[in-house]
N, C-alpha and C positions, 0 to 999 in steps of 0.2 A: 558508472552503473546506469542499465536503464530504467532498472524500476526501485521505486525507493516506497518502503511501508513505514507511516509513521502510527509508529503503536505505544502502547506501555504495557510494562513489565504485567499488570493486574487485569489487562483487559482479553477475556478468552476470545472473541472473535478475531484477536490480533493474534494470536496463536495457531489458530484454526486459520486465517488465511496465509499466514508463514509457513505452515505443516503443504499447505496445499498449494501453495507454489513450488515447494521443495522437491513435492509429488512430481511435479509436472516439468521438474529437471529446470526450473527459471529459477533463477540467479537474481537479489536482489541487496540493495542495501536496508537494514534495517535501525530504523532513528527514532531511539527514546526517546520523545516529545513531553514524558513525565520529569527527566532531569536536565532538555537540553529545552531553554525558556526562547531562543535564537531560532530552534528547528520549528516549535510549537508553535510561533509567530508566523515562520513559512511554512505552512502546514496551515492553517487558519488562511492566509494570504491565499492559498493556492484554492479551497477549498472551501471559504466561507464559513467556516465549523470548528468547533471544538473537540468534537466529539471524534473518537476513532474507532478502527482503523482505517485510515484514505489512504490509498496506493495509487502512487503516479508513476505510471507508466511513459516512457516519454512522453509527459506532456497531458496524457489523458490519465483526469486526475476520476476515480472510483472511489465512492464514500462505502465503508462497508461491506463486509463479506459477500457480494454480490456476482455472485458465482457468474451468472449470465455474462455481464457487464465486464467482470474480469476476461472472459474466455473472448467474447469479443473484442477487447481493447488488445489484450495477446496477440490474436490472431492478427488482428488489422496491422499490427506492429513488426510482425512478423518473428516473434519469439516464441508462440507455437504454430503447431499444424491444424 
């Protein structure tokens, strides 16, 4: 997978950036970081943070629904136009 969203179940911007990758036909893995204490470590590691959602895209890690940030890191990656 090349983009993996680490979100929880209770957090709505994690939803809202799931809805809106879906939109955009990208394919992702998505990693409960509320029950998996192993992902929430690499998620934190990758990221510095606790807080979510951070979606790594290969490699370019985006803290937050950050619309901009997402479409440029897509783009650069080439998994949108």
């Amino acid at each position: 997978m090349t983009v993996t969203v680490y979100s929880t179940t209770t957090c709505p911007f994690c939803t809202m950036v799931k809805d809106w990758l879906k939109d955009k036909g990208v394919s992702y893995d998505d990693v409960n970081v509320g029950t998996d204490k192993d992902k929430a470590k690499e998620m934190m590691d990758k990221s510095g943070q606790m807080g979510v959602p951070v979606i790594d895209i290969q490699g370019t890690v985006v803290i937050g629904f950050d619309k901009p940030k997402l479409e440029s890191a897509l783009k650069d990656k080439g998994l949108t136009q």
